[in-house]
C-alpha positions as CSV (number, residue, x, y, z in Angstrom):
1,X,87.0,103.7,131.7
2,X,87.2,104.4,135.4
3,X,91.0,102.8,135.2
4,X,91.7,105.3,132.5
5,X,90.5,108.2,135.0
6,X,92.5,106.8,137.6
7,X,95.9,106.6,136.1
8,X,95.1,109.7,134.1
9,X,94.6,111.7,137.8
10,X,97.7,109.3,138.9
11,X,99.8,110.8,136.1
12,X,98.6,114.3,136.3
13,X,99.0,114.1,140.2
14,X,102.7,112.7,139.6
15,X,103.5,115.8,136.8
16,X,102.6,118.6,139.5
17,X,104.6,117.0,141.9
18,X,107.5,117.4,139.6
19,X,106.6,120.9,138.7
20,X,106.7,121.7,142.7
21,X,109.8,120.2,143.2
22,X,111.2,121.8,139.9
23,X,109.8,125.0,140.9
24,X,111.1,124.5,144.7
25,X,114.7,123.6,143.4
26,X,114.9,126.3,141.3
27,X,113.7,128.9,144.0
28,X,116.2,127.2,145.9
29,X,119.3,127.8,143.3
30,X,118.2,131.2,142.5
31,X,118.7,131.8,146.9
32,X,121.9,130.3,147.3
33,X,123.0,132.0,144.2
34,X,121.7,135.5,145.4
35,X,123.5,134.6,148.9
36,X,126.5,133.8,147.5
37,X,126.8,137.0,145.1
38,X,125.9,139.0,148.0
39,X,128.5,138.2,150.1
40,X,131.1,138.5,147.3
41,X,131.5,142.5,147.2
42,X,134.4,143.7,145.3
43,X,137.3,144.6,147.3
44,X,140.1,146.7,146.1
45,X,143.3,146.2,148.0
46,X,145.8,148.9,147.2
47,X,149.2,149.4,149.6
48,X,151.3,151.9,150.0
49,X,154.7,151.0,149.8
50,X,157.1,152.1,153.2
51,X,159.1,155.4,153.2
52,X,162.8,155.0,154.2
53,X,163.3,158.3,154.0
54,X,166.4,158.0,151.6
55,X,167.4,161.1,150.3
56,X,165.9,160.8,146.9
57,X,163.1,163.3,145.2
58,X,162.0,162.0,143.0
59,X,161.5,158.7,145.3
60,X,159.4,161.3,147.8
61,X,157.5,162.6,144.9
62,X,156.3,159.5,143.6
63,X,155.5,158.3,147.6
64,X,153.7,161.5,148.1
65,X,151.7,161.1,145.3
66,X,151.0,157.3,146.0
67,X,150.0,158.4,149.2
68,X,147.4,161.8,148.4
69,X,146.0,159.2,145.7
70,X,145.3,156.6,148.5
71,X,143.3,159.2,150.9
72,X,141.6,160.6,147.8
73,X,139.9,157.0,146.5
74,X,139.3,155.7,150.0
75,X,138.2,159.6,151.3
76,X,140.6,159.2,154.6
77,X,140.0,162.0,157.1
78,X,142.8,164.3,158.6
79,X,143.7,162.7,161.6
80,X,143.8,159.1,159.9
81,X,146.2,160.7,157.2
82,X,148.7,161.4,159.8
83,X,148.3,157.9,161.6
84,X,148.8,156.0,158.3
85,X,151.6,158.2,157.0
86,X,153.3,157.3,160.5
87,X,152.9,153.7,159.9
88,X,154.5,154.0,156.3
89,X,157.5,155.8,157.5
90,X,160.7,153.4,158.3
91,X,164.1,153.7,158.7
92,X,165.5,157.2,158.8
93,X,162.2,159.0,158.3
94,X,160.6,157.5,160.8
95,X,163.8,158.4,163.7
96,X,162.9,162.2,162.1
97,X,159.3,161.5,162.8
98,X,160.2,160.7,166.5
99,X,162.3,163.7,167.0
100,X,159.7,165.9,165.1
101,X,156.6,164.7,166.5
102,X,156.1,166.8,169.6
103,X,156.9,169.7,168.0
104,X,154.2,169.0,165.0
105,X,151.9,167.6,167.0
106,X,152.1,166.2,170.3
107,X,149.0,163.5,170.2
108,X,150.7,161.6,167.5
């Protein structure tokens, strides 16, 4: 009978040292899986495409308005608006922006 005690404490001992490790590994999944979704934020790229500054309204329109619906979503302050219009603007617009520029504003 003692045998029977012995294997039965054997066996019992052996089942909560499954349910440890069970329970550790799952504790452990459930942390790299929190880690991971943690680090994974949503980002949102959206670019502005270049001016050229071709004479074209409807082309400026459609810029303009890609441009006020950038600041709006990403909530762009004044003096950053300016800086990243400058960096958009190639070609032609951006020779008017050179001439223009200390006359509009002489720190940009």
């Amino acid at each position: 009978m003692y045998d029977n005690l012995g294997s039965k404490n054997k066996i019992e001992n052996k089942q909560d040292s499954y349910k440890k490790v069970r329970k550790r590994n799952n504790h452990e999944i459930k942390k790299k899986l929190k880690l991971k979704y943690k680090k994974e934020k949503p980002t949102y790229k959206v670019d502005i495409p270049d001016f050229l500054g071709k004479l074209e309204p409807n082309a400026f329109e459609d810029w303009l308005t890609a441009i006020e619906d950038y600041f709006d979503w990403f909530a762009v302050s004044e003096d950053r608006k300016v800086r990243y219009v400058r960096m958009k603007l190639k070609g032609h617009a951006r020779a008017w922006w050179g001439e223009c520029r200390g006359t509009i504003a002489p720190n940009t």
